[in-house]
C-alpha positions in Angstrom: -10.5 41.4 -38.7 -10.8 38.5 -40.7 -13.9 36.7 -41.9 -13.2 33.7 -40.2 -12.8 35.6 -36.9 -15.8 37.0 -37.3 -17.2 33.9 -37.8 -16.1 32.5 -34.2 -16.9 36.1 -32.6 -20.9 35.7 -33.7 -21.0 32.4 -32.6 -19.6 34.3 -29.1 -15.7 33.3 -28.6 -14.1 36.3 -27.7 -10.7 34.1 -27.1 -8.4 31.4 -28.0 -5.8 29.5 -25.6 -3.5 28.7 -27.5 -0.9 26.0 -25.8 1.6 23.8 -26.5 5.5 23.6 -27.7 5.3 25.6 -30.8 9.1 25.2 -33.2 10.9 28.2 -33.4 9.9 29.1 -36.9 5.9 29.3 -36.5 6.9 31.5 -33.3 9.0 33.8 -35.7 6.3 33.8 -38.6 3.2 34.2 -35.6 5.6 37.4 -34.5 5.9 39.1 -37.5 2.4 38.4 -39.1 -0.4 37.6 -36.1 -0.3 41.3 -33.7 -1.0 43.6 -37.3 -3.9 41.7 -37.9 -5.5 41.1 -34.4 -7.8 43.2 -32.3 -6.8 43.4 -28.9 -8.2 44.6 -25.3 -7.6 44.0 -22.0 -9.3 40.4 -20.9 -13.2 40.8 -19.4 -13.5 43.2 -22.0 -12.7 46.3 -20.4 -12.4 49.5 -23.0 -8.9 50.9 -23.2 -8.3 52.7 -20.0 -11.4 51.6 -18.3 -10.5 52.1 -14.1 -9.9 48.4 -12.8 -12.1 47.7 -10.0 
């Protein structure tokens, strides 16, 4: 993760909503470059394969 992520996770934001119209390049370059470098797990913070209740 990087530093500046860490950096809104201690101050307690686990999320970002991200909205808007975004142009087709800066979905192309989010694509190929954002997933690799995120952490991700199912919203409420549920461990991987945690039983839904």
């Amino acid at each position: 993760m990087r530093p500046w992520a860490r950096a809104y996770q201690a101050l307690g934001i686990g999320a970002f909503i991200l909205s808007g119209y975004p142009q087709a390049t800066e979905c192309d370059l989010f694509a190929r470059h954002g997933p690799p470098r995120m952490e991700h797990r199912p919203l409420g913070g549920r461990a991987p394969g945690a039983e839904f209740r």
